[in-house]
C-alpha positions, 0 to 999 in steps of 0.5 A: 697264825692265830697262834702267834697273834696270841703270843703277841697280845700275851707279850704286849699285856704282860710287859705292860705289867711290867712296865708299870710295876718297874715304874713304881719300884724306880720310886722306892729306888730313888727314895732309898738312894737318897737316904744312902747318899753320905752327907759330904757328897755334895762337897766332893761331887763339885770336883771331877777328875780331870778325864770324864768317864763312865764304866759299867764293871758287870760283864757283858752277857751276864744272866738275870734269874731273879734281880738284875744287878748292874755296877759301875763307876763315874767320875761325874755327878750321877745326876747327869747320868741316864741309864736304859734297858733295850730290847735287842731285835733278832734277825727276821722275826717280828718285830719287838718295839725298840723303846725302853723297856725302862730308863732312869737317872736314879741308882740303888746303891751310891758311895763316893771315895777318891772323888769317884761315883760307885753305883750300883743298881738292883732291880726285880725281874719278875716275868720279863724275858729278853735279850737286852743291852743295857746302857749308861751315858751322859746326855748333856756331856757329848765327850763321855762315851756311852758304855753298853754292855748285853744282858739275858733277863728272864728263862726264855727269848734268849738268842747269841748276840753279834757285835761288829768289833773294828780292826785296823789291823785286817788287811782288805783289798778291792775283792775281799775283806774280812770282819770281826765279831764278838759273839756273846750266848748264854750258854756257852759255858754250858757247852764246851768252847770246840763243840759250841764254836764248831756248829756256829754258821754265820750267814748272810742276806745279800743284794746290789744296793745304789743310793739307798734302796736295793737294786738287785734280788736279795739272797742269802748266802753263807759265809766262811769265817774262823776262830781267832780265840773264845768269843771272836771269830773273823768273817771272810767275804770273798768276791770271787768265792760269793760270786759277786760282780762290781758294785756297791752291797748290802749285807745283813750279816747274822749267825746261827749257833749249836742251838739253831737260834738266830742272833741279831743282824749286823748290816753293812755296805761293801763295796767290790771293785777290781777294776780302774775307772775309764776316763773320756775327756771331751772338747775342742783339739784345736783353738786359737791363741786367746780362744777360750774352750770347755772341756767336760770328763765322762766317768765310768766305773762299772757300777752305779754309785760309784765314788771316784775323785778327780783332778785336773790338771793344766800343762802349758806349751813350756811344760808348766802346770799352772793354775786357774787364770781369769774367767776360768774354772773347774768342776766336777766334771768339766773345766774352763780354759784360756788359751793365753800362748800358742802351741800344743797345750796338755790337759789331764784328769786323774780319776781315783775310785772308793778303793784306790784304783785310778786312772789318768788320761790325757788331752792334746790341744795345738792352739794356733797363733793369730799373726799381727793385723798391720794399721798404717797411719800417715798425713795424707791417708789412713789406711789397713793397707799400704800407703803411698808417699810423694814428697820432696827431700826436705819436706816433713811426713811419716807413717805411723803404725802403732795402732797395729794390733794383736792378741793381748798377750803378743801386742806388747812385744811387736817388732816393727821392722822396715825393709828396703831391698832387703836392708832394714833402715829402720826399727820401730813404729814410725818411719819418717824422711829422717830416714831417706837422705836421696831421692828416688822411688823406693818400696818398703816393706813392714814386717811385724813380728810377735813373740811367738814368731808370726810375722805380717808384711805390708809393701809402701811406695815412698817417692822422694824428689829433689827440691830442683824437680819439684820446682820444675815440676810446678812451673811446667804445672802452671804453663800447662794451666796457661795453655789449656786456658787460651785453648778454651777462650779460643774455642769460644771465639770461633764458635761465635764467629761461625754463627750469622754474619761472618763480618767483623764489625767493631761495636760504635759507641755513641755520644 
């Protein structure tokens, strides 16, 4: 233990050496390169190419012994370049510091021709050790892109570096997938490409991870991989073979070369899943016509995290989708409908997960249909129920029933109808005498009836008599009226004289 703390401070002194040393030489660089720019480069660096770019011409996994010599090409004024030395980090070792080991704007050696920058950059070794990348961007010019390229400073601490190498051509599916990655060592010309390719093993350090954290224990597996030519090989992960149940997972992937030296890791988040997800929509399976309900979805892929993507979709009793109306809505996981017409209505959500399973379920709901409420209105009553009516044959009434009400969506389509022994007279809100040329009782019955087929009765008595009856009728009204009055003054008269002195004596009137 003491022994690796030593080799630490003697890093960390010696590459503060370093550091300070390659700063001071950086001043002697930038006084030179100003001196080696020509004269008219200030007159061609106003014009660009009309791409922007920046190339680094020396090859990726070149060695350093002595100087480090780095070219390469810009079309804009190298002013607005930086380039920068990092260490690489080699899998589970401690911890090199990822800052720059050294980084600049200014360049060895500049020529411009054909309106093109051509650099070149030469800096001492001296007793830096590592495997680094060095790099050239733009900061101010987010459209070039930043050119890295692997180099080997130094006789020691030199490991194979793995890069992730995208291929859209690779066919994955929701249990395996396949990675390419380019090894670049440098010592692989020192040994023949068939034994160097033969001892590479590549491995994995592997757990369930949800959100950002792992939530299983991390073990370490070994990966199948083949060759697809010198320096790419092609990394198999397989569900099945790994063992590996549904879910979201993380890998640290790393390789071991002939030389049983660890390279840098590559870290990556594959998802496996083989199943579709299940769906269970829940909510009311009957409302009332212009009844508003709330329907929620329950979701379950198998694993946490899971990334799956829905739809809803509303289906009238006509078979129409249609869209949202009114107070509606839709969330992710629930959904506001209005019922606006009566019948058995269809609700579906439609699940895709992250790797294209899906899943679509469906909803029933019988929305039942309120009938009409009949209002009758008439001079003489005013009333839910049903009214009565006596009248003579020419004299004016009517019932009004207008005001009878219903849902929003059927209250304008109502059909009045008035019936009397099975006949219709009449068709409409308002029945009136125009419609009753004989006297006599009559009974009517209202149906009202919406456009979804609900229909609502009420009964009426209608009594009509002929002008000669009524007449009649009032004189014998008012001889009744007669009769019971002189019934009354009788009754008083023989109270009064059954009282005292049974003798009638006239009253005297006096002088």
């Amino acid at each position: 233990m003491n022994t690796n703390k030593d080799k630490l401070l003697e890093y960390s002194t010696s590459h503060r050496f370093m550091s300070s040393k390659l700063l001071s030489l950086l001043v002697v660089f930038f006084l030179a390169s100003i001196a080696t720019i020509p004269i008219n480069s200030a007159s061609k660096s106003g014009s660009e190419s009309t791409v922007s770019f920046v190339e680094v011409n020396t090859q990726s996994g070149t060695h350093f012994d002595d100087v480090i010599n780095i070219s390469g090409e810009s079309s804009v004024p190298l002013s607005e370049l930086v380039w920068s030395i990092k260490h690489i980090e080699q899998f589970n070792t401690i911890a090199i510091p990822t800052e720059n080991i050294v980084s600049s704007s200014t360049f060895t050696d500049v020529n411009i021709y054909d309106d093109v920058f051509h650099w070149n950059l030469s800096i001492p070794v001296d007793e830096l050790n590592c495997t680094c990348t060095f790099s050239i961007f733009a900061p101010n010019n987010p459209l070039i892109e930043e050119k890295s390229i692997v180099i080997f400073i130094g006789q020691f601490n030199h490991f194979s570096v793995i890069s992730y190498q995208p291929n859209f051509n690779n066919f994955d599916n929701s249990n395996y997938e396949s990675l390419t990655y380019q090894v670049i060592g440098i010592d692989r010309f020192e040994t023949s490409i068939t034994e160097y390719n033969n001892d590479i093993i590549f491995k994995a350090d592997i757990c369930q991870f949800s959100g950002d954290s792992c939530v299983s224990e991390t073990k370490r597996v070994v990966l199948n991989h083949t060759i697809q030519n010198d320096n790419l090989f092609v990394v198999e992960i397989n569900q099945e073979f790994l063992q590996l149940a549904d879910g979201n997972w993380h890998f640290e992937i790393f390789m071991r070369d002939s030389y049983l030296r660890i390279s840098n890791a590559d870290e990556k988040i594959l998802t496996f899943d083989t199943m579709a997800p299940e769906v269970i929509i829940s909510g009311a399976v009957s409302a009332s016509e212009m009844g508003t309900e709330v329907y929620s979805v329950k979701v379950n892929d198998g694993y946490d995290s899971s990334l799956v993507a829905l739809t809803w979709t509303i289906t009238e009793p006509s078979g129409i989708v249609r869209g949202l109306i009114g107070d509606e809505y839709i969330s992710e996981s629930s959904v506001r409908v209005e019922f606006n017409q009566s019948g058995v209505w269809n609700i579906s959500v439609l699940a895709i997960d992250s790797v294209g399973h899906f899943t679509k379920q469906h909803y029933e709901i019988n929305v039942e249909n309120i009938a009409p409420v009949i209002y009758l209105q008439s001079p003489s009553s005013e009333s839910s129920d049903a009214v009565k009516i006596v009248a003579g044959i020419s004299q004016q009434w009517y019932i009004d029933a207008s005001m009878t009400y219903d849902t929003s969506n059927d209250v304008n389509d109502l059909v009045f109808q008035w019936i009397v022994d099975g006949e219709v007279i009449h068709i409409g809100e308002n029945l009136s005498e125009e419609n009753f040329v004989n006297s006599g009782n009559y009974v009517v019955t209202l149906v009202v009836t919406d456009d979804d087929g609900q229909s609502t009765m009420s009964q009426i008595e209608i009594t009509i008599e002929s002008d000669k009856a009524l007449n009649d009728g009032k004189v014998s009204t008012i001889l009744i009226f007669i009769c019971i009055i002189l019934v009354i003054m009788s009754v008083i008269v023989i109270f009064r004289y059954s009282k005292g002195d049974r003798s009638f004596n006239l009253p005297k009137w006096g002088k």
